[in-house]
C-alpha positions in Angstrom: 183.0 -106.0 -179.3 180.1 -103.8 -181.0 177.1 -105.3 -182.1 176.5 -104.0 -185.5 178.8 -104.6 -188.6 178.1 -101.7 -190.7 179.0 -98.0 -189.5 176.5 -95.1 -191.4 177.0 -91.4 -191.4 174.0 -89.2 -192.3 174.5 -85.6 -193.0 171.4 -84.4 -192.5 169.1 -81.2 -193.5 165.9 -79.9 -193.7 165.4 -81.6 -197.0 167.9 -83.6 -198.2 170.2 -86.6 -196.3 173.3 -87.8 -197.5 174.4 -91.0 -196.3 178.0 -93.1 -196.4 178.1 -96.6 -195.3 181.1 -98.0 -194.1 182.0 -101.6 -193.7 185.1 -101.5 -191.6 185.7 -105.0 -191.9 186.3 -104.8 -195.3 187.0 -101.3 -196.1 183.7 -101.4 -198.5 182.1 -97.7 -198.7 178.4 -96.9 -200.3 177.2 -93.4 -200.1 173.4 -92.3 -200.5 171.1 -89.7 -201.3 168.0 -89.1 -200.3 165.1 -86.2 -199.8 163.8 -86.0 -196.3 162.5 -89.6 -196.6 163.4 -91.3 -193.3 161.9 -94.8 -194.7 163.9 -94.7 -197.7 166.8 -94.0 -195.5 165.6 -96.9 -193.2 165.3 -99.1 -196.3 168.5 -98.8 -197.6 170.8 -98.9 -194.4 168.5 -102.2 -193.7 170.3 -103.6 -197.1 173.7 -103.7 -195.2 174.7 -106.5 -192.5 173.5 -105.2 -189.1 173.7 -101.3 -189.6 174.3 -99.0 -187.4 173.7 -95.0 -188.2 174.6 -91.5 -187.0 174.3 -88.1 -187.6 175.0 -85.0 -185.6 172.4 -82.8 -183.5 171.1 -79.4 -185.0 167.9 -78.3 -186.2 167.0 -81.0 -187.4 166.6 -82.5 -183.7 165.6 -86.0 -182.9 162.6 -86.9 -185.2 164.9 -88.6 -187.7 166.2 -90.7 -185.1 163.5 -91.6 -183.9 161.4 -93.0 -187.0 164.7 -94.5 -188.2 164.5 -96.9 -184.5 160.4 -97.4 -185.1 161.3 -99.3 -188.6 164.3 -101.1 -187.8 167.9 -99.7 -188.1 169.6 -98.4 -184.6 170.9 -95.0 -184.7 172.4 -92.3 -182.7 172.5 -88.5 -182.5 175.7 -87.0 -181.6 176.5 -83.7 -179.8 178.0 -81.1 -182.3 180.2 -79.6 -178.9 181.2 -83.3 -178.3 183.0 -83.8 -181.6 186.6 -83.3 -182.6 186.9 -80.8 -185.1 190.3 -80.7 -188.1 192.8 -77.8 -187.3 191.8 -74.6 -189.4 195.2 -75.8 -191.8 193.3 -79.1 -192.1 189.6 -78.4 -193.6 190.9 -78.0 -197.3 190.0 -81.7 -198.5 188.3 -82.6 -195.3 186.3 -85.7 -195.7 182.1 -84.7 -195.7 180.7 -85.5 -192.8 178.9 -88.1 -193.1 182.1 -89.8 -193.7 183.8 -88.2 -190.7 180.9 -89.4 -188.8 181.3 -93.4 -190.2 185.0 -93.8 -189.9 185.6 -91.7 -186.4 182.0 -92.3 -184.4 182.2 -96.6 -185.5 185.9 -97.1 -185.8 186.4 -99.6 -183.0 190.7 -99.0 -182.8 190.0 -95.0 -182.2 188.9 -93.7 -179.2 187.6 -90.8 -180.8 185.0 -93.3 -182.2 183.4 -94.0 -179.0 179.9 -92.5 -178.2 180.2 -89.3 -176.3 176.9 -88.5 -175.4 174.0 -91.4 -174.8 170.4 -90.2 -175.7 
């Protein structure tokens, strides 16, 4: 059994970060937006019972990650080449992907969910 109760997606850029929070106990979803503010990030996935976040690899690197660790929420980078992708037919309403990220990388039923790629 996984150690955190709350599943967070962050689609992140060079100057914004959207986030989706997903409960998956409950089904309860909370979505976010933020400028590149890691501690405002860090303060509101810290509002949710034992939080867990992710977001994928790309320019953005590992900085994020790390400063989200220093002030208290866990998170994880995932590998872009590691992550299942929809069939072309499939991308028109695709979720975002900082849903995708929430419900596939946290869901504990799917083995799609399961971490690919430790740090």
């Amino acid at each position: 059994m996984s150690n955190y109760v709350t599943a967070i997606g962050l689609d992140v850029h060079a100057r914004s970060i959207k986030a989706c929070a997903l409960n998956p106990m409950t089904g309860e979803v909370e979505r976010a937006s933020f400028g590149y503010d890691p501690a405002s990030v860090a303060e509101w996935a810290l509002s949710f019972e034992s939080p867990k976040a992710v977001y994928e690899s790309g320019a953005t690197g590992f900085h994020l990650c790390r400063v989200l660790r220093a002030l208290g929420p866990d998170c994880a980078v995932g590998a872009v080449s590691k992550m299942q992708r929809p069939a072309a037919g499939a991308l028109a309403g695709y979720p975002l992907p900082d849903d995708s990220l929430a419900g596939r990388r946290f869901h504990p039923d799917d083995p799609r969910g399961r971490e690919k790629t430790p740090l």
